[in-house]
C-alpha positions in Angstrom: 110.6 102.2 113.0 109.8 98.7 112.3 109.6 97.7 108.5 109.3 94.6 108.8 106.5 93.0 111.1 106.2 89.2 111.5 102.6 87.9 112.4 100.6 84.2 112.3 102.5 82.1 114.6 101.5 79.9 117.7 101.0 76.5 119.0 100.0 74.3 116.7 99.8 70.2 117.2 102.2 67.7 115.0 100.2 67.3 111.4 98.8 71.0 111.9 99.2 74.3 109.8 100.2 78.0 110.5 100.6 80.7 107.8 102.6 83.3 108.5 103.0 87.1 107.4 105.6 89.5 106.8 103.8 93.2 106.4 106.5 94.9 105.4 107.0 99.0 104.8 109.3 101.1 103.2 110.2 100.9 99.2 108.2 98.9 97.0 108.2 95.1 97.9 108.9 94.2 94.0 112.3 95.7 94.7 113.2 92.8 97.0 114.1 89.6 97.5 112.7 88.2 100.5 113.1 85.2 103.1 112.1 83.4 105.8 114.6 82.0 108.7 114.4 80.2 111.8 115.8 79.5 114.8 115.4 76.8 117.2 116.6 76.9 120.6 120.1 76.0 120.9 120.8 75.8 117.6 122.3 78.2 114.7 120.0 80.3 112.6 118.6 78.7 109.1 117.3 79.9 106.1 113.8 77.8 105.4 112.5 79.7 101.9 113.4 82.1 99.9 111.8 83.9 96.9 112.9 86.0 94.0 112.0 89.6 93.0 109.6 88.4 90.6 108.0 85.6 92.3 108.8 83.1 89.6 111.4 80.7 91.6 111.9 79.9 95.3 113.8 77.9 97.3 113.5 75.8 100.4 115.9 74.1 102.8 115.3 69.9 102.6 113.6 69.9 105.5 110.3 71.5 104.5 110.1 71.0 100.7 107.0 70.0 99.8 105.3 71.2 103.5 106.4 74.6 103.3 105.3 77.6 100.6 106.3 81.0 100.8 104.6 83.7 98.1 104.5 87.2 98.2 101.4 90.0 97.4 103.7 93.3 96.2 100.8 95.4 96.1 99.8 94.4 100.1 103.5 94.5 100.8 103.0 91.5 102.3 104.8 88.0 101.8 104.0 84.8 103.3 105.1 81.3 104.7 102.5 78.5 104.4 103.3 76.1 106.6 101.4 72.4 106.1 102.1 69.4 108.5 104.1 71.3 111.1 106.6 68.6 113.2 108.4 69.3 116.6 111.4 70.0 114.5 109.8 72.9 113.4 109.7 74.5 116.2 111.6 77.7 116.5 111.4 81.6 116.4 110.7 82.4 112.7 112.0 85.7 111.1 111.5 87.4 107.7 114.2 89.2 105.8 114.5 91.2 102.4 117.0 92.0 100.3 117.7 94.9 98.0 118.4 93.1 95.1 118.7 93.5 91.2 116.5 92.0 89.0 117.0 88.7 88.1 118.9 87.6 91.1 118.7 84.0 92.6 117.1 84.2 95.9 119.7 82.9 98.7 118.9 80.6 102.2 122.1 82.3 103.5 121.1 85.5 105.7 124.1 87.5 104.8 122.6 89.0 102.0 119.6 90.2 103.5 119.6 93.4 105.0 115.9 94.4 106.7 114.6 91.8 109.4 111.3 91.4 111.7 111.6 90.6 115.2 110.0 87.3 114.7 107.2 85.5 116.1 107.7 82.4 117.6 106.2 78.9 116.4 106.0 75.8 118.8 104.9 72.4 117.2 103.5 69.9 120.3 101.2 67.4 121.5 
């Protein structure tokens, strides 16, 4: 059984946007951290935002700050990656994770923690 489902991506052109969902199922979301990866072809795995239990900080790789926002609705069990002017270097097979997590822990860009995954749903950014 799937718990986490990955939905919202697609082609998009340079300069466009995509949001993408995670529906998730199982315990409560608030129990979780959560995160968003990607993988482009040919190249290793990477950890694009994160977000604590609470909601009140996040983190983002370089790459995307200030183009990228990830939030999350507990009660939908839903999270989300906003994604604003999408480049080819974007392009890649984006996957949500969550972690069980206490409280106040500091959301991580590293998968290891993360224990739940989608399957991903696959992004291309071109003209």
């Amino acid at each position: 059984q799937l718990q986490l489902v990955e939905s919202g991506g697609g082609v998009v052109q340079p300069g466009g946007s995509l949001t993408l969902s995670c529906k998730t199922s199982g315990f409560g979301l608030d129990n979780y951290v959560l995160g968003w990866f990607r993988q482009a072809p040919g190249k290793e795995r990477e950890g694009v935002a994160c977000i604590s239990r609470s909601g009140s900080t996040s983190d983002y790789v370089d790459s995307v700050k200030g183009r990228f926002t990830i939030s999350r609705d507990n009660e939908k069990r839903t999270f989300y990656l906003q994604m604003n002017n999408l480049q080819p270097e974007d392009t890649g097979r984006y996957s949500c994770a969550r972690e069980w997590a206490s409280e106040f822990k500091i959301c991580e860009l590293r998968a290891s923690p993360y224990q739940d995954w989608g399957q991903g749903t696959q992004v291309i950014v071109s003209s």
